[in-house]
C-alpha positions as CSV (number, residue, x, y, z in Angstrom):
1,X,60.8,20.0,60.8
2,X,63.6,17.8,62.1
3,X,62.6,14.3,61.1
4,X,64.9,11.0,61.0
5,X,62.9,7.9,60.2
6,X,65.5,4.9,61.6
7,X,63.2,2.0,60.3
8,X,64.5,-0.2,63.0
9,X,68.5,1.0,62.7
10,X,69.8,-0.4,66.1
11,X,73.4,0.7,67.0
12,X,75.6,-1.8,69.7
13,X,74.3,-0.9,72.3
14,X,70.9,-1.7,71.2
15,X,72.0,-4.7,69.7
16,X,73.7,-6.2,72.8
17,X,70.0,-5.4,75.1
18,X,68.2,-7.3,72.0
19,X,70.1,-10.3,71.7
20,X,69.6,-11.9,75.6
21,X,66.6,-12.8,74.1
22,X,67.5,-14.8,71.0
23,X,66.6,-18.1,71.2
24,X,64.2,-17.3,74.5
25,X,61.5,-14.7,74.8
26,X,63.1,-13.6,78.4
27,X,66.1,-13.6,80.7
28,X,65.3,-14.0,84.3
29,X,64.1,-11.8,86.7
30,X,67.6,-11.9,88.9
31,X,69.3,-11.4,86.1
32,X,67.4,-8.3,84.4
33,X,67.5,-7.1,88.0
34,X,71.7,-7.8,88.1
35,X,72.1,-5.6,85.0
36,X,70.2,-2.3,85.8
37,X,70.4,0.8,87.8
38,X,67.3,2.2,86.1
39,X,65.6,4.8,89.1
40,X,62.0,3.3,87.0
41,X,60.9,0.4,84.7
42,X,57.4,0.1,82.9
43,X,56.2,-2.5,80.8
44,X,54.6,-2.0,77.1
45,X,52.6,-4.2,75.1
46,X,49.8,-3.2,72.2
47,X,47.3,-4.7,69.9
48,X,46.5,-7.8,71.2
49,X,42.8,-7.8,69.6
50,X,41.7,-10.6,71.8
51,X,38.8,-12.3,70.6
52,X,37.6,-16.0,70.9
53,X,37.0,-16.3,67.0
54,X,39.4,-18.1,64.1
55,X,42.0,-16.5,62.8
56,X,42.1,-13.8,59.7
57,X,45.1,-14.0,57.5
58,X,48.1,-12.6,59.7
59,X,45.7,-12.7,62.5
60,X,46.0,-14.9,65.4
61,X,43.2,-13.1,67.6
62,X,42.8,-16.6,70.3
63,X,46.1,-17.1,70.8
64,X,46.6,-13.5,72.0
65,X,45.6,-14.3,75.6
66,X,48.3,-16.8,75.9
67,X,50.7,-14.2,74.5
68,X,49.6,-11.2,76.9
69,X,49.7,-14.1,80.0
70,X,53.6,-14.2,78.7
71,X,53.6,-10.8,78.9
72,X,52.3,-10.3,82.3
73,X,53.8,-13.1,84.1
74,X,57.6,-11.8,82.8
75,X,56.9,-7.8,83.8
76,X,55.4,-9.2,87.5
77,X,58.5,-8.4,89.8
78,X,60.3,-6.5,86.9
79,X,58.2,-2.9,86.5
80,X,56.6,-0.1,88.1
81,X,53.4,-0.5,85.7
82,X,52.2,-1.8,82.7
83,X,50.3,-0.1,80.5
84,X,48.9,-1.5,76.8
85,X,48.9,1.0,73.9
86,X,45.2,0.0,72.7
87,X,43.1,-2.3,70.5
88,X,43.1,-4.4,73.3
89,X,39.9,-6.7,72.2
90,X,38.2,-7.6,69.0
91,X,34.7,-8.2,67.5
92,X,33.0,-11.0,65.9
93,X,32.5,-10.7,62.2
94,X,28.9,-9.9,63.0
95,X,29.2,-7.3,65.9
96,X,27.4,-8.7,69.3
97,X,28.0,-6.6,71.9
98,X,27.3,-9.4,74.6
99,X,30.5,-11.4,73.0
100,X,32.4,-8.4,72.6
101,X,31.9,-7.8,76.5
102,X,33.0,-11.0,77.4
103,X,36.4,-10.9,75.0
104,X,37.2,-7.6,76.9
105,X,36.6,-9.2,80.4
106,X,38.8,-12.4,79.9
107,X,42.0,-10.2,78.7
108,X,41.7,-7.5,81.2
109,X,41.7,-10.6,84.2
110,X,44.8,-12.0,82.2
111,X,46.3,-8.3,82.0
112,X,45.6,-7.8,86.0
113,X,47.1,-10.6,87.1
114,X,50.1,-9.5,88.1
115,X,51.3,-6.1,88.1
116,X,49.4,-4.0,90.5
117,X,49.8,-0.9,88.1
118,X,48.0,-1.2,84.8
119,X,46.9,1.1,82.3
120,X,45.1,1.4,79.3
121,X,45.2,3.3,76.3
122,X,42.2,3.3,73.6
123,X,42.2,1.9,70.4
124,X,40.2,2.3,67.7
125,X,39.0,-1.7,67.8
126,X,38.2,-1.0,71.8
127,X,35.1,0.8,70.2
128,X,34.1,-1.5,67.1
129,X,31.1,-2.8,68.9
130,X,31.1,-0.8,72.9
131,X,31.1,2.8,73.7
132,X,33.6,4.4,76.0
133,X,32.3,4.3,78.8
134,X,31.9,0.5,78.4
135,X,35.3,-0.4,77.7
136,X,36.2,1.9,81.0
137,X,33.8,0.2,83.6
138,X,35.0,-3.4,82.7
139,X,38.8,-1.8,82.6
140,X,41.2,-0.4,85.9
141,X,43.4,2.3,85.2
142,X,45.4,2.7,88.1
143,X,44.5,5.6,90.9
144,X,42.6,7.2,87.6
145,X,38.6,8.5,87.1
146,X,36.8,5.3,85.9
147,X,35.1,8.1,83.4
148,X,38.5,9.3,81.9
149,X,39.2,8.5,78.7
150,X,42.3,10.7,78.5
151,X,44.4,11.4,81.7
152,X,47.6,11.6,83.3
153,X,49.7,10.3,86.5
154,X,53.3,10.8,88.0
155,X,55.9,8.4,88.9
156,X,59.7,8.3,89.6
157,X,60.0,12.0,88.3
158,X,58.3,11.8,85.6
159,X,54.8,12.8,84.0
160,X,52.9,10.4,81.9
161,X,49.9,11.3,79.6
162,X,47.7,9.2,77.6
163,X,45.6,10.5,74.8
164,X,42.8,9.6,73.6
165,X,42.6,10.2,69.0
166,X,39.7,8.1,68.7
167,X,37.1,11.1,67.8
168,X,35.8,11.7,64.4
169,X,36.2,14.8,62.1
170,X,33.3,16.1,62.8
171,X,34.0,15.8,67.0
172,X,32.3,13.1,67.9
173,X,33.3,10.5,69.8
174,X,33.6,6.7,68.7
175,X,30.8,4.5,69.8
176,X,29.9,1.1,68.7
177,X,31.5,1.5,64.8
178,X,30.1,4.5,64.3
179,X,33.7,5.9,63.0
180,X,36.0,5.0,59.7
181,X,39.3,3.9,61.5
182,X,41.6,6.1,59.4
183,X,39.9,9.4,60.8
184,X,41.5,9.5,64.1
185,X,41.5,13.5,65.6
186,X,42.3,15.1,68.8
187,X,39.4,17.7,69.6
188,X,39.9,21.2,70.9
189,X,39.1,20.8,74.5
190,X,41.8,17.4,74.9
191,X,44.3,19.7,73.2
192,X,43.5,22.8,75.8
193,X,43.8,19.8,78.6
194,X,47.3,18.9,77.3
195,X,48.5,22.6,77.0
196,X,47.8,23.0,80.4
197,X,49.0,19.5,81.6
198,X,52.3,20.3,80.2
199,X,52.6,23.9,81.1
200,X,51.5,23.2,84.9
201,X,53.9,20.3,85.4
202,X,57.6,20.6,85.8
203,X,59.2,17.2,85.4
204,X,60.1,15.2,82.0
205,X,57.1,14.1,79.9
206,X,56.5,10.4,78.2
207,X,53.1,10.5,76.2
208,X,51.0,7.4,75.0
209,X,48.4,7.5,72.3
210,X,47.5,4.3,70.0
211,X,46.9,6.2,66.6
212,X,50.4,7.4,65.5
213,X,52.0,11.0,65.7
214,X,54.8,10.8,63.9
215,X,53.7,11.2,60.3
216,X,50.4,11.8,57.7
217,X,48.2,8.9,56.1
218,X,45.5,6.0,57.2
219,X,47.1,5.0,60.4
220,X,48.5,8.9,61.8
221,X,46.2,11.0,63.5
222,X,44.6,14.0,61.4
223,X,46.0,16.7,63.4
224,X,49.3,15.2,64.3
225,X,50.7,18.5,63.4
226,X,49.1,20.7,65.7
227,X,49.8,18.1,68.5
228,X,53.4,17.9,68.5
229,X,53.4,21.2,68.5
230,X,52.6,21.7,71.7
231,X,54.4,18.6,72.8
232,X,57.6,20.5,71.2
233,X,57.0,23.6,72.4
234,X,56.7,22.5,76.0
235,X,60.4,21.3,75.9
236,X,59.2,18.8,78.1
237,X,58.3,15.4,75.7
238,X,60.6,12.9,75.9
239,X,59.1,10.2,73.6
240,X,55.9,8.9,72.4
241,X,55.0,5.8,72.6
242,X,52.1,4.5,70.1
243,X,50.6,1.1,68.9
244,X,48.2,0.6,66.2
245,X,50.9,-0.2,62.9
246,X,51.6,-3.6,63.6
247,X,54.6,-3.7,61.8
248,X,56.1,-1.2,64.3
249,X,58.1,2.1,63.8
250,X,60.7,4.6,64.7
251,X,60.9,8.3,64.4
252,X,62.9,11.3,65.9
253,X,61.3,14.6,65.2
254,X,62.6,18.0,66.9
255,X,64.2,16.3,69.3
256,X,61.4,13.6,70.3
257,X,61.6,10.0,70.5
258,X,57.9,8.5,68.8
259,X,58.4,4.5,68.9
260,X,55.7,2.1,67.7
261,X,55.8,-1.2,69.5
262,X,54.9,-4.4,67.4
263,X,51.5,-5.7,67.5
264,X,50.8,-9.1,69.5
265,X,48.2,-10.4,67.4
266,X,50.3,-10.7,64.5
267,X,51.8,-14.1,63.6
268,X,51.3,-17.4,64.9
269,X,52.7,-18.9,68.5
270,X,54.6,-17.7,70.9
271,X,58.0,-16.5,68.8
272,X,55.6,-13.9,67.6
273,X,54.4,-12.5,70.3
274,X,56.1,-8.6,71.1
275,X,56.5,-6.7,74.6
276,X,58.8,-4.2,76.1
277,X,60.6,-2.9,78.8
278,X,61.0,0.6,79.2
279,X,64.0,1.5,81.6
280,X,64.8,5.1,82.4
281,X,68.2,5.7,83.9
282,X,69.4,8.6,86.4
283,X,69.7,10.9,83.2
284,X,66.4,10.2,82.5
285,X,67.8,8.7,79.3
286,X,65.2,6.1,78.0
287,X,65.7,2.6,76.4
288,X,63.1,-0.1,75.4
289,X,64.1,-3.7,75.7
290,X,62.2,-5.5,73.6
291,X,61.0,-9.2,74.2
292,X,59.8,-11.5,71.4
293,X,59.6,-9.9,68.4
294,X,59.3,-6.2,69.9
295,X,62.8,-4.4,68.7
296,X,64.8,-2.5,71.2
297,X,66.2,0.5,71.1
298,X,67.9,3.5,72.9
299,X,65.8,6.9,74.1
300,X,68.5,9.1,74.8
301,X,67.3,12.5,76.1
């Protein structure tokens, strides 16, 4: 296996995209617009863990609607869609379903609020105290099956899949906490889905999943293996894209890009907030500008 872990190394080019925002989360939207000739642009942001409760150590789970409002008033006029990478609620620390409920209903009006495009990827706190199903009929993904946990959707050229890990070892799914968050698996019939997603498609391929892929321990997913196998073997994977390690993280393995973004919720105000902008030129080369705290860095295919 061809691995190089980076750990954040950014080269001048990246450096250069990065610093516009020191000293301000953003540039303007005519001059973002000035500097591109990008053929698509999506917006990323992950692990908000909204919830109307204090905050635990690192934890800043109120302020996290103010931070995605940032996020979603900034990627307005700039992207074709916005998708978050999961964990997109919390829980009180006595689970009430009711409360939970609401918390996921006042960040998905803050998160539809502009963009007309949204998706959503599921996290393994989107379940701590809701099913699925739950989570799906007070969400909107885009031109997508309200019942879908895992799908895809084509834009610009390209093929976009979202994966859903958040399945025990034993196959079933998670529901209301039944689950220990470090056993995250990809069952049989998803895998058989993305075989044939990749094998019936012919464009370029970005993938999205919030457990990681790029590795083994607590926060990968227990069959990463056997997944980027097939990604690899398709020829068609550009980059993943995951959430879930706050701290965030890069990776190139046998030729694919797998990038963590930087958790919202971590860190107090709005200098710690993290988002990104993923721009794909007419080479289809990738690069994520990172806003905030969220690190940029070049995709190149």
């Amino acid at each position: 296996m061809d691995s190089q872990n980076t750990e954040w190394i950014i080269n001048r080019r990246d450096f250069l995209k990065s610093s516009a925002t020191v000293g301000t989360a953003v540039i303007s939207t005519s001059t973002y617009a000035a500097t591109t000739t990008s053929k698509l642009r999506f917006g990323m942001v992950t692990d908000p863990h909204y919830a109307d409760i204090d905050s635990r150590g690192s934890r800043y789970y109120r302020q996290s609607l103010a931070k995605v409002k940032e996020c979603v008033d900034f990627m307005e006029q700039q992207v074709g869609f916005l998708i978050e990478l999961g964990d997109f609620k919390d829980e009180d620390s006595q689970p009430n379903e009711a409360l939970t409920l609401s918390y996921l209903r006042a960040i998905e009006n803050v998160f539809r609020s502009g963009v007309k495009r949204t998706y959503h990827v599921l996290g393994n706190h989107d379940l701590d105290s809701i099913s699925k199903s739950q989570f799906l009929s007070e969400t909107t993904n885009t031109g997508i099956s309200p019942e879908a946990t895992f799908y895809n959707f084509s834009l610009a050229g390209f093929q976009f899949i979202v994966l859903d890990a958040n399945f025990r070892s034993d196959g079933e799914a998670y529901d209301h906490g039944n689950f220990d968050w470090t056993d995250a698996n990809i069952p049989a019939d998803q895998l058989g889905w993305l075989k044939q997603q990749l094998n019936a498609n012919p464009f370029p391929v970005i993938v999205f999943v919030h457990q990681l892929l790029d590795g083994v321990g607590s926060h990968y997913i227990n069959n990463a293996s056997e997944v980027r196998g097939l990604l690899e073997a398709s020829g068609k994977v550009q980059a993943v894209f995951h959430g879930h390690q706050h701290a965030g993280q890069y990776n190139r393995i046998n030729g694919i890009h797998y990038y963590t973004l930087q958790a919202v919720v971590e860190g107090k105000g709005e200098e710690n907030n993290a988002y990104a902008i993923v721009e794909i030129d007419a080479d289809n080369n990738l690069s994520v500008i990172g806003y905030r705290k969220a690190t940029s860095k070049n995709l190149d295919a």
